[in-house]
C-alpha positions in Angstrom: 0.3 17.5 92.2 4.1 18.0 91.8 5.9 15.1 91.3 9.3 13.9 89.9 9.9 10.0 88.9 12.2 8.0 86.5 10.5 6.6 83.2 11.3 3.6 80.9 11.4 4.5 77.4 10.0 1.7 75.6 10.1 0.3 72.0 6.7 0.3 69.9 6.8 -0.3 66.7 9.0 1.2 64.9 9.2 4.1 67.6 10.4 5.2 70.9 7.5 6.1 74.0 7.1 6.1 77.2 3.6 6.1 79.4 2.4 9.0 81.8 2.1 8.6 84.9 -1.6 7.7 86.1 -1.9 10.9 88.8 -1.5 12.9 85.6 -3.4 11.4 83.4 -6.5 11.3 86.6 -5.8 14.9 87.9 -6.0 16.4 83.9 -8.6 13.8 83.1 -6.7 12.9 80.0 -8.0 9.2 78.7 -6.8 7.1 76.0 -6.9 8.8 72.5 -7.0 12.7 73.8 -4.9 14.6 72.8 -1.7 16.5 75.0 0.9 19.2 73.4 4.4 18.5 73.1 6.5 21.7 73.5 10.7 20.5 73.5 14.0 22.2 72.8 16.6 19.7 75.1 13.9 19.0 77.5 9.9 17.8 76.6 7.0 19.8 78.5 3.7 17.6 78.0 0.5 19.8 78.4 -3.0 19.0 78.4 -4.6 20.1 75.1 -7.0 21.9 77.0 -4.3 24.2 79.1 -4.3 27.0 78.4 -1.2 30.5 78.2 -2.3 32.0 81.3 -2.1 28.2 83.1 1.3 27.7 81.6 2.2 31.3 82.6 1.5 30.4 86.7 3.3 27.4 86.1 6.3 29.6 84.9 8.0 29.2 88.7 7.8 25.5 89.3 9.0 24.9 85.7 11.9 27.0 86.9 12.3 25.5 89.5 12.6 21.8 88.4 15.7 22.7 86.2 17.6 24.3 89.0 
């Protein structure tokens, strides 16, 4: 499911967002009001509130990779 595309950020409110893509949303069966975990320093991860170390761990390499 790797992917890479360009996003709109959008005003709401009084805030900033942006919406996730639909393959994402299906393949981590994420629905309107779940939850997802925000990790950022300079760049934001988004993770499925169900993923767990050891996924994010395997996922170690392409993460890598995207910022090369």
């Amino acid at each position: 499911m790797p992917s890479k595309e360009s996003r709109k950020i959008i005003k709401l409110g009084g805030s900033k967002a942006i919406s996730l893509p639909k393959p994402f949303l299906d393949y981590h069966k994420i629905e309107g009001g779940d939850k997802v975990l925000l990790l950022y320093d300079g760049i934001i991860l988004i993770l499925p509130e169900s993923f767990s170390q050891e996924q994010l761990e395997k996922k170690a390499d392409f993460i890598k990779g995207l910022l090369e």
